[in-house]
VEXDREN-2710 file (C-alpha; in Angstrom, 1 decimal):
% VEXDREN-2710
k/r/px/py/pz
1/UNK/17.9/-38.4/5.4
2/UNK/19.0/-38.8/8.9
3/UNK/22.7/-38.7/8.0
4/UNK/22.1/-35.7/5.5
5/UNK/20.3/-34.2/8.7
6/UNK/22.9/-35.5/11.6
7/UNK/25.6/-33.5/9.0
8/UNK/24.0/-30.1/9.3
9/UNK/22.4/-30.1/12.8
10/UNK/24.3/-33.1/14.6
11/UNK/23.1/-35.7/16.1
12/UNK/22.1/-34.2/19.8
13/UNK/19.8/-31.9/18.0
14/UNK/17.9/-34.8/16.6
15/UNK/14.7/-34.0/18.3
16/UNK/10.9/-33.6/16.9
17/UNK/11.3/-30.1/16.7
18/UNK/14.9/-29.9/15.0
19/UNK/14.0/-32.3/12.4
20/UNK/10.6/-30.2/11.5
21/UNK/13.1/-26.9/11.4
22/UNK/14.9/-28.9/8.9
23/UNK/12.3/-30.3/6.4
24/UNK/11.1/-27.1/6.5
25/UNK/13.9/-25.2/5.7
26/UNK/14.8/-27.6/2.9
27/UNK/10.5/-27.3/1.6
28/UNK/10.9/-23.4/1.8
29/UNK/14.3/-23.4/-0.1
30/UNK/13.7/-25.2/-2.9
31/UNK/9.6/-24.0/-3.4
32/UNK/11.3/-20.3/-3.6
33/UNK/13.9/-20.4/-5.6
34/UNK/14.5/-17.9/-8.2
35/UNK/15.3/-21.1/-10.8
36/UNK/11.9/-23.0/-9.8
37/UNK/10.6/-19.9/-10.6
38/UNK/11.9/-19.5/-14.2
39/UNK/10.9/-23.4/-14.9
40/UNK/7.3/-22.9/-13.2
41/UNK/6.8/-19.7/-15.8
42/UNK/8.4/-20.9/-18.9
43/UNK/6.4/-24.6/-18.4
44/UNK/3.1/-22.5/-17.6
45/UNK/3.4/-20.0/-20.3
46/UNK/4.7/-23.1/-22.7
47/UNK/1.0/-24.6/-22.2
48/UNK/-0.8/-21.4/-22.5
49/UNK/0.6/-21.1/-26.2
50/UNK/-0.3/-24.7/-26.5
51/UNK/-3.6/-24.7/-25.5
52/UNK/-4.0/-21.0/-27.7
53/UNK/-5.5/-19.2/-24.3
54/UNK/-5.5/-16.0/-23.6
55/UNK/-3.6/-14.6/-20.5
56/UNK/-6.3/-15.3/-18.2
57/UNK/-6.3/-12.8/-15.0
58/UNK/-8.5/-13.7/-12.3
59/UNK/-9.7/-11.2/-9.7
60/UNK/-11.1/-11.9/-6.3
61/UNK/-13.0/-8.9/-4.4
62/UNK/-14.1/-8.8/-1.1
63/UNK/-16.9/-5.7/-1.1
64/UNK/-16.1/-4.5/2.7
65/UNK/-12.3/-4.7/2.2
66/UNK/-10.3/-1.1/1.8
67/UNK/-8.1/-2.8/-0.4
68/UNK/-10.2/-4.3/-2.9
69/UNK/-11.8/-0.9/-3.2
70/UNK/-8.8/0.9/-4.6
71/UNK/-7.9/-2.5/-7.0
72/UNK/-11.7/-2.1/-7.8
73/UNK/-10.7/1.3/-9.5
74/UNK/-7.3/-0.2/-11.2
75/UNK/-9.4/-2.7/-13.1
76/UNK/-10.8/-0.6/-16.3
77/UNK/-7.4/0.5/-16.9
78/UNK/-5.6/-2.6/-16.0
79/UNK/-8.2/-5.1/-18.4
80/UNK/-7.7/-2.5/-21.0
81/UNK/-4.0/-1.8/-21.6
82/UNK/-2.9/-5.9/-21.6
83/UNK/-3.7/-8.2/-24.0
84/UNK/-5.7/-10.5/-21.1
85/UNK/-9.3/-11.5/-20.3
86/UNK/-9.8/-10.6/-16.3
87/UNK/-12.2/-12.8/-14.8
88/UNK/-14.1/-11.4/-11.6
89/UNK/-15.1/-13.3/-8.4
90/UNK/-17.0/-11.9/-5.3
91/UNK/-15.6/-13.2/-2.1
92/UNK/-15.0/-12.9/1.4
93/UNK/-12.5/-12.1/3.7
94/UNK/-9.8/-14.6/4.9
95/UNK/-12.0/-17.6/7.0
96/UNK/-10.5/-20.4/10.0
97/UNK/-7.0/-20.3/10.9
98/UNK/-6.5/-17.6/7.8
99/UNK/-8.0/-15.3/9.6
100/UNK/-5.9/-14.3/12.9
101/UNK/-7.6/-10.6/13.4
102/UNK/-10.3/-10.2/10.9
103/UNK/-11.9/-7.2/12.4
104/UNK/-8.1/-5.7/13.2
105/UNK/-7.4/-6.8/9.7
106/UNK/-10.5/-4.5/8.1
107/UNK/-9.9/-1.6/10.1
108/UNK/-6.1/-1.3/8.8
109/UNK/-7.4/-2.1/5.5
110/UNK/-9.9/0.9/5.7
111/UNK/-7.2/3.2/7.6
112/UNK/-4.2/1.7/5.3
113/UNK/-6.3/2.9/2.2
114/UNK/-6.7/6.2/3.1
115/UNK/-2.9/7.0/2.8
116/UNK/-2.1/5.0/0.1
117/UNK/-5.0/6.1/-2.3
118/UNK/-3.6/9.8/-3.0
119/UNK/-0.7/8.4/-3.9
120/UNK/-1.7/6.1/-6.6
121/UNK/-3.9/8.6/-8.0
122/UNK/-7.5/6.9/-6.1
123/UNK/-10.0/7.8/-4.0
124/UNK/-11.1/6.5/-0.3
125/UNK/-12.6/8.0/2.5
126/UNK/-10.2/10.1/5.0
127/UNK/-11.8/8.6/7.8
128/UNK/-13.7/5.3/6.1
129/UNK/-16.3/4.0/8.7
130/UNK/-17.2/0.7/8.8
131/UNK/-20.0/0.2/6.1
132/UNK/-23.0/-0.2/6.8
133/UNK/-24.3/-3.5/6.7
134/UNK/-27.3/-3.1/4.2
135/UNK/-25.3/-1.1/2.2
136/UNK/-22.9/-4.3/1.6
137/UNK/-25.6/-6.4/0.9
138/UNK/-27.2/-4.1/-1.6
139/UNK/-23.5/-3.5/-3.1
140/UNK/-23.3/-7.4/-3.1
141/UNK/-27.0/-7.8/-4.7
142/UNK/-25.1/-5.9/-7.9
143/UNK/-21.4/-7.0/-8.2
144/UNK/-23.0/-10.9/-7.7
145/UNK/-25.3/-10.3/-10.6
146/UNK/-22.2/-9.5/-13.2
147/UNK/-20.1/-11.5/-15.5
148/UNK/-16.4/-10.5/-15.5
149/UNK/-17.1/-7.8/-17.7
150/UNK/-20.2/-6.2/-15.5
151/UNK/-17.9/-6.0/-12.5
152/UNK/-14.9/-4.6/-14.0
153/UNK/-17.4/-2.1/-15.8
154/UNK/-19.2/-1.5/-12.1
155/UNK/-17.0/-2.3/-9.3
156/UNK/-15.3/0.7/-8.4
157/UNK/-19.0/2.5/-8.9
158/UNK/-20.1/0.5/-6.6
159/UNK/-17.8/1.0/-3.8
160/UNK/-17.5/4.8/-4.6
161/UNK/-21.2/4.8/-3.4
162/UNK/-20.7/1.8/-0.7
163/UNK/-17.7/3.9/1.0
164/UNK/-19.6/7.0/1.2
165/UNK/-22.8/5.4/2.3
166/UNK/-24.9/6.5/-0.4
167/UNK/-27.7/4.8/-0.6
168/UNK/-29.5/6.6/-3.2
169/UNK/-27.0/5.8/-5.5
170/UNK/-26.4/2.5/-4.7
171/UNK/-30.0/1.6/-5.4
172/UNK/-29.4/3.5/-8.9
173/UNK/-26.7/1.5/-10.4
174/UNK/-28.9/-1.7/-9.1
175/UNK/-31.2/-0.6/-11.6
176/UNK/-28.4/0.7/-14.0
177/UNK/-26.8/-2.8/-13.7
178/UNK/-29.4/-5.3/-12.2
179/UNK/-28.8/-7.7/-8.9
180/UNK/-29.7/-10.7/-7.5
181/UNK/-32.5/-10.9/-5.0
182/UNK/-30.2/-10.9/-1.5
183/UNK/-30.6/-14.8/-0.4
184/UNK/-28.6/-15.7/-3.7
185/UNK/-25.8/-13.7/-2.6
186/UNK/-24.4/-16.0/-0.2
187/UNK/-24.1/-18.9/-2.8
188/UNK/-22.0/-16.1/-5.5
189/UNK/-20.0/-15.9/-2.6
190/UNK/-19.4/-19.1/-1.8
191/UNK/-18.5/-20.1/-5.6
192/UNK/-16.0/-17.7/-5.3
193/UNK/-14.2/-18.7/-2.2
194/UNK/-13.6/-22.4/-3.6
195/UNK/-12.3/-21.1/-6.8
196/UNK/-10.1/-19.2/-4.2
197/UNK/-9.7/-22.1/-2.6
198/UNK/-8.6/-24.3/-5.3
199/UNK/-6.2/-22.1/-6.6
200/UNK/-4.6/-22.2/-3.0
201/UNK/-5.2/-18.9/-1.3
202/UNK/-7.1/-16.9/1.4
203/UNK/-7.4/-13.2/0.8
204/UNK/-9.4/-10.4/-0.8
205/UNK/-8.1/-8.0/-3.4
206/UNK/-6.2/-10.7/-4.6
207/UNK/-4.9/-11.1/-8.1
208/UNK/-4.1/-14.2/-10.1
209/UNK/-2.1/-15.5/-12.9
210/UNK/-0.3/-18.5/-13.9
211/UNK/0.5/-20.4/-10.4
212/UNK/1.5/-16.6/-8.9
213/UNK/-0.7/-14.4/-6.3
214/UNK/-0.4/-10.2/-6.6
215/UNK/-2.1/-8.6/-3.6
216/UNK/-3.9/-5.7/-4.5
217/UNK/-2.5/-2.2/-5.8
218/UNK/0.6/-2.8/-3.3
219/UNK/2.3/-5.6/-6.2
220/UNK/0.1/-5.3/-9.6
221/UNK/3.5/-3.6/-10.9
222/UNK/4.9/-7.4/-10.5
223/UNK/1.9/-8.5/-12.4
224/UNK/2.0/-5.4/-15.2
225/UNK/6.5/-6.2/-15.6
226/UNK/5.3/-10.1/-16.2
227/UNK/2.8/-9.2/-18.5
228/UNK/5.0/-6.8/-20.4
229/UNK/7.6/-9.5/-20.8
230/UNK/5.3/-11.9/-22.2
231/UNK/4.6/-9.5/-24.7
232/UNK/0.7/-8.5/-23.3
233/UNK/1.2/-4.9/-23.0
234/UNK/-0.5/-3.3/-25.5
235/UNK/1.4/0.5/-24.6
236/UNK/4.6/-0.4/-23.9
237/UNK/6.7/3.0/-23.8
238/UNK/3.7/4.3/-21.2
239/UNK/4.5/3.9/-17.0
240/UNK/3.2/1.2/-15.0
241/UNK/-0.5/2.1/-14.1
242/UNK/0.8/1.1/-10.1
243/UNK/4.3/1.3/-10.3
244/UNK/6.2/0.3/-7.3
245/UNK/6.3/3.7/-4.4
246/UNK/10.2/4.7/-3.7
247/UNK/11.7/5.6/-0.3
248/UNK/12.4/9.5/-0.6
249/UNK/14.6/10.1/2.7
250/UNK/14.0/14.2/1.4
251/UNK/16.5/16.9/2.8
252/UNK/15.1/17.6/6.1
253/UNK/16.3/16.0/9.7
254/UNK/15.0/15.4/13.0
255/UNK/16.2/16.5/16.3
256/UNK/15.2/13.8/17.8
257/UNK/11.5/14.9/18.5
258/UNK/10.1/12.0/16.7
259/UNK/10.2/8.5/17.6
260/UNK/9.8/5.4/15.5
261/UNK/8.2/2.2/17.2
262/UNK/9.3/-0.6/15.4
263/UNK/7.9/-4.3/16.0
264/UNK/9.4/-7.0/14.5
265/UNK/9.6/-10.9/15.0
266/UNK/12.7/-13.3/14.4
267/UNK/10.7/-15.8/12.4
268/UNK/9.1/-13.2/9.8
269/UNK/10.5/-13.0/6.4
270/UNK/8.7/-9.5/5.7
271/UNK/10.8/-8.6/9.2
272/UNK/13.7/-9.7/7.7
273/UNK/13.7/-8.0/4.5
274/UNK/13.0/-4.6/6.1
275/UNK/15.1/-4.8/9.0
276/UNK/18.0/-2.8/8.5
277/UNK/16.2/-0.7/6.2
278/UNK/14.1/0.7/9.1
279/UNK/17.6/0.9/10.8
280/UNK/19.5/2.7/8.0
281/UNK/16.1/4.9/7.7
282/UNK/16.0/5.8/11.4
283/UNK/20.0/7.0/11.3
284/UNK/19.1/9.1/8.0
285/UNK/16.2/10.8/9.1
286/UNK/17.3/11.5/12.6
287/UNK/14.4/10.1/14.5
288/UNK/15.0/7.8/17.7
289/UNK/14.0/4.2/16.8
290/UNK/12.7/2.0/19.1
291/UNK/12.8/-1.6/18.5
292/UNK/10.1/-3.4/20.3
293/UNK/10.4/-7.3/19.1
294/UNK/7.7/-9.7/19.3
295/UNK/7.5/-13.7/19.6
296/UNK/6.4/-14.9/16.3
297/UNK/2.8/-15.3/15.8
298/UNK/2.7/-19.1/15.6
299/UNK/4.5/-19.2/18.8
300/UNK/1.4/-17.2/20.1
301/UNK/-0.2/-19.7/19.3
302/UNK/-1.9/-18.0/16.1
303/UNK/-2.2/-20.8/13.9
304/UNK/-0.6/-20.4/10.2
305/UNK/-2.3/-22.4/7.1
306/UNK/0.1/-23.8/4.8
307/UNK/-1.5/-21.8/1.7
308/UNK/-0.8/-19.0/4.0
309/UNK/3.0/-19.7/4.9
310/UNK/4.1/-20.7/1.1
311/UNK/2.0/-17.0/-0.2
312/UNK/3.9/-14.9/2.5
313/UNK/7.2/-16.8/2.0
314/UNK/7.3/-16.8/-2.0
315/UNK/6.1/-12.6/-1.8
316/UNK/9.2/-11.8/0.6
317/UNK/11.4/-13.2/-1.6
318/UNK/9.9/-11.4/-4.7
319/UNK/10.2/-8.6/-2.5
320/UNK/13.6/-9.4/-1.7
321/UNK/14.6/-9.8/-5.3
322/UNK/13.0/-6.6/-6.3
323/UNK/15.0/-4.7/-4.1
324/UNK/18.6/-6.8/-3.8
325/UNK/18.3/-7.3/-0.7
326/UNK/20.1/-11.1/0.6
327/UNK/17.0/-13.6/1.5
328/UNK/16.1/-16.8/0.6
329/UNK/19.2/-19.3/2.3
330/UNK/16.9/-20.3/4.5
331/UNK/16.9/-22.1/7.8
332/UNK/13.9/-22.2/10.0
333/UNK/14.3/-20.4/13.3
334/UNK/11.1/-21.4/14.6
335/UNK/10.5/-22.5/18.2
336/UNK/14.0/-23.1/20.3
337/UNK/16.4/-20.7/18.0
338/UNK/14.1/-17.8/18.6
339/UNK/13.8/-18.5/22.0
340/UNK/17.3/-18.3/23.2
341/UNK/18.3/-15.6/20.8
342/UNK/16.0/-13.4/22.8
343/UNK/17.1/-15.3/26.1
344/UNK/20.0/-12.5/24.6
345/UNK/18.3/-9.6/24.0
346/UNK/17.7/-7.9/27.5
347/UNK/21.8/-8.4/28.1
348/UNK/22.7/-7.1/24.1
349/UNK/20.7/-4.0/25.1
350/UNK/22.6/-3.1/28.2
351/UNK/26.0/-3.5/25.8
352/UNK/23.8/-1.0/23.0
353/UNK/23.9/-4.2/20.5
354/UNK/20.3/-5.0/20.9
355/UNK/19.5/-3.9/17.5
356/UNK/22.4/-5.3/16.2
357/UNK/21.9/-8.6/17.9
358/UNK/17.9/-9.2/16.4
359/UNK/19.7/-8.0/12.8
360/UNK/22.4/-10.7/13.2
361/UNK/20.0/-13.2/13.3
362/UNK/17.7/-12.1/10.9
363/UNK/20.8/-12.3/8.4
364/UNK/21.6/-15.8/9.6
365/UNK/18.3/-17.4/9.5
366/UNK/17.0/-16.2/6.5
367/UNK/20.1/-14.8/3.8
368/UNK/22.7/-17.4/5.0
369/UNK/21.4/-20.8/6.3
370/UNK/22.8/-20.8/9.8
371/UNK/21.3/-23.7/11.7
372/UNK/21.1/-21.1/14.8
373/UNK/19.4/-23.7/17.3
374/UNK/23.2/-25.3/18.2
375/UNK/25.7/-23.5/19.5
376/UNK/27.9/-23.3/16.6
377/UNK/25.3/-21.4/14.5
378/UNK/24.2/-19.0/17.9
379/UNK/27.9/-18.1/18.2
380/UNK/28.4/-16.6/14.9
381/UNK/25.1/-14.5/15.3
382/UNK/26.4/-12.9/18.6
383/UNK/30.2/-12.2/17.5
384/UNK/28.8/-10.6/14.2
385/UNK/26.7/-8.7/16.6
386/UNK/30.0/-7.4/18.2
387/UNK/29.2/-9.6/21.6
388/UNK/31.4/-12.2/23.5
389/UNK/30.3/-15.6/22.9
390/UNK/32.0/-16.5/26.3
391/UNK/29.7/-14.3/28.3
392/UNK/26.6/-14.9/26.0
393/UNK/26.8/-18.9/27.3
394/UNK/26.3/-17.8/31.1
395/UNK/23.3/-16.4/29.8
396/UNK/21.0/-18.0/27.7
397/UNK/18.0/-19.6/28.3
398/UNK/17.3/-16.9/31.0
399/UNK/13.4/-15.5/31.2
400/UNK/13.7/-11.9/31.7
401/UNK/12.7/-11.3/28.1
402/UNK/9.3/-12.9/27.8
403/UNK/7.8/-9.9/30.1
404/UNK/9.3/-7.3/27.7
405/UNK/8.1/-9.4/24.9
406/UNK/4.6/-9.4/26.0
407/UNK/4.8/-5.9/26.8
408/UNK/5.5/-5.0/23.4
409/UNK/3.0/-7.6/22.2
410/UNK/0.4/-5.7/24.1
411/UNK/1.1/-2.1/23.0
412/UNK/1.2/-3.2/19.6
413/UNK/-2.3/-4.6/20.1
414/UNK/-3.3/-1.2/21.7
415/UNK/-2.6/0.5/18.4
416/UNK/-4.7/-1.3/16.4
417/UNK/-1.9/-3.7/14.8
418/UNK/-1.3/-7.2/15.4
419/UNK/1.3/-8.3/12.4
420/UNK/5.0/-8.1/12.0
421/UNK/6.7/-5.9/10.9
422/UNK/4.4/-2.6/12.4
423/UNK/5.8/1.2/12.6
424/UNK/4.6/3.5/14.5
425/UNK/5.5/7.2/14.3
426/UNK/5.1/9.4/17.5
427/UNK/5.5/12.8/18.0
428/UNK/7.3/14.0/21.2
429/UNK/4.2/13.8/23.4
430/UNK/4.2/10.0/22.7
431/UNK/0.7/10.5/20.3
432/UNK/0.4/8.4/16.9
433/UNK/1.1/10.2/14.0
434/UNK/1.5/7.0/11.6
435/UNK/0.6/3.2/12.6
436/UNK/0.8/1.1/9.6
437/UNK/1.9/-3.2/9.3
438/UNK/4.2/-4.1/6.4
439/UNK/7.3/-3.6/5.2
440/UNK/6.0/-2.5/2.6
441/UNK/5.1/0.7/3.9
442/UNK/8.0/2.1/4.9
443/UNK/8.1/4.5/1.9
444/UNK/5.0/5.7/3.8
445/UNK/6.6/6.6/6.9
446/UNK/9.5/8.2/5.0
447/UNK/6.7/10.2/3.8
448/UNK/5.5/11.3/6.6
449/UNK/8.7/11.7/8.7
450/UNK/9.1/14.4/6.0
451/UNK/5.6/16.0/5.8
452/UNK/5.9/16.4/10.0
453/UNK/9.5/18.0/9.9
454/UNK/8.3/20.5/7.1
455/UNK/4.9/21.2/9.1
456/UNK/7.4/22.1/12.1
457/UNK/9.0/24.7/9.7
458/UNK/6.4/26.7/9.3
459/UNK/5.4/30.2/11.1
END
């Protein structure tokens, strides 16, 4: 192993950390490859027919979570149109070093829902308060007392009344559907996060089937195409109930009114994948983008569970594969290599190649395996980035970006976000329009980049 090792990094990067950037590029590599993944399904779906089991769907719902309320109203019609039997579990939100922001988290959840639920056709509140807390509980009493079929039959009546604080109603479908006495709840609960547990992940509104994870609404249309090709769709010529939102760029441009915060990190894959996109979208629309990157959030000392790492590695590069975009030739930039590429990143912005620096290593860390923590790996990043490796030498290592770093950190925490990628669009007095996290939201933005240029329009 050392030899294999001392032939890709070299020998004077034989240190603690190099070797753990290598194991774990070689882990990641391998546990997401597109041919694991083949052999993982065809071997799972090989013992399914042997055993003569149904497709078995599980479902994981977490009452006070936005998202889970809009997957809440998917399940009727998702149980019903594929051949599977859905089984339902009541849990919490992500717990320990899962759980980096929770009350962060179930604020965006609550404000995230709110603009994604028109366009899928579902309801949530505008502005969705917090819940009330004895609401929850009473909500809980009901969904704990179900089998599978009781919640799918219940849940999204359950959160219609939760989210709009109906109490009245609530206390109706308890007697419609019967509930536990409250003390019991904790231990429905509790079964449910081990099952979670066991099965290797941390989340609400979290869907599972055969060694994969679906998060909610946001990738059921993975879960529906699998389905499909294993022959479970029972309408076939019919859409997707949650097909995948496109990016719709529309007609109209900006003068340069609107501003796009972006916030990315070097050792995100989501960043990664959505990168240039946010780039190319930025140059299409017109609006000025403003690139505000971030340390990674294990190097703010945020602590990342493994369960956690392998889920967000193996849905980037489902993500990736979805939309063609190069990802998955990894090699781990964490610690040093991020460190002196942003050493960088104050002098590529006085030559205008900031942007083009932070997407030149993005490329090589993540699409084509350049060990960028020697010098041979760093130098290709900064001449595909258009700068001189010569004068790049003099400069790195330098400290004048950790300031700006934290500055960025800090405004991005103002807004209510916390993860990488985050976009935020501002109108030309500097005020939020949009603030979402994910790169999968960027069809939202488009969205709204479009509805504020054709509100400007009008008399």
């Amino acid at each position: 192993m050392a030899k294999q090792f001392a032939e890709q990094g070299g020998a004077a990067t034989m240190n603690p950390g190099a070797i753990f950037r290598w194991l774990s590029s070689k882990v990641i590599k391998r546990l997401m490859s597109p041919e694991r993944l083949v052999k993982q399904r065809s071997k799972t779906e090989k013992l399914r027919r042997r055993l003569g089991d149904k497709h078995i769907v599980e479902y994981f719902h977490q009452i006070d979570d936005g998202y889970s309320y809009l997957a809440a109203q998917a399940l009727k019609r998702f149980s019903e149109r594929y051949d599977i039997e859905l089984r339902c579990h009541l849990v919490s939100g992500p717990q320990g070093k899962n759980s980096a922001e929770p009350d962060l988290l179930l604020a965006l959840s609550r404000y995230d829902s709110s603009h994604l639920a028109a366009h899928y056709g579902l309801e949530f509140p505008v502005h969705g308060a917090v819940p009330e807390a004895a609401l929850v509980e009473l909500g809980s009493m009901i969904l704990a007392a179900q089998d599978s079929q009781g919640f799918i039959d219940c849940a999204a009546e359950v959160g219609a009344a939760l989210w709009a604080g109906d109490r009245p109603k609530l206390k109706a479908l308890a007697k419609q559907y019967g509930c536990v006495l409250s003390g019991e709840i904790a231990a429905h609960v509790e079964s449910g996060n081990t099952r979670r547990a066991v099965l290797r992940h941390y989340s609400g509104a979290m869907f599972y089937y055969g060694h994969e994870w679906y998060w909610g609404i946001d990738r059921l249309h993975y879960l529906e195409k699998r389905l499909a090709e294993l022959g479970a769709d029972t309408q076939t010529h019919q859409s997707l109930l949650m097909p995948r939102p496109e990016i719709e760029l529309g007609d109209l441009r900006d003068d340069g009114r609107l501003t796009l915060e972006f916030y990315p990190s070097l050792r995100s894959p989501y960043t990664a994948i959505v990168f240039d996109k946010v780039v190319e979208l930025a140059n299409d629309t017109g609006v000025v983008l403003s690139v505000r990157p971030v340390l990674p959030m294990v190097m703010r000392g945020v602590p990342a569970t493994r369960e956690k790492g392998l889920y967000i590695f193996s849905d980037a590069s489902r993500e990736a594969r979805e939309c063609h975009i190069p990802f998955g030739n990894f090699y781990d930039p964490i610690g040093d290599p991020v460190r002196r590429c942003y050493s960088l990143y104050p002098w590529a912005c006085e030559h205008g190649k900031g942007t083009a620096l932070l997407s030149s290593f993005l490329g090589a860390a993540f699409a084509e395996g350049i060990n960028t923590n020697n010098d041979k790996g760093l130098k290709k990043v900064i001449e595909k980035a258009g700068l001189s490796w010569d004068e790049a030498k003099t400069i790195i290592g330098q400290k004048s970006w950790e300031p700006l770093l934290e500055a960025n950190r800090l405004a991005m925490y103002g807004a209510g976000l916390w993860g990488v990628p985050s976009l935020r669009l501002l109108n030309e007095k500097g005020e939020q329009l949009l603030g979402i996290w994910g790169q999968d939201r960027l069809w939202l933005v488009a969205q709204e980049i479009q509805h504020q240029l054709a509100a400007r329009q009008q008399p």
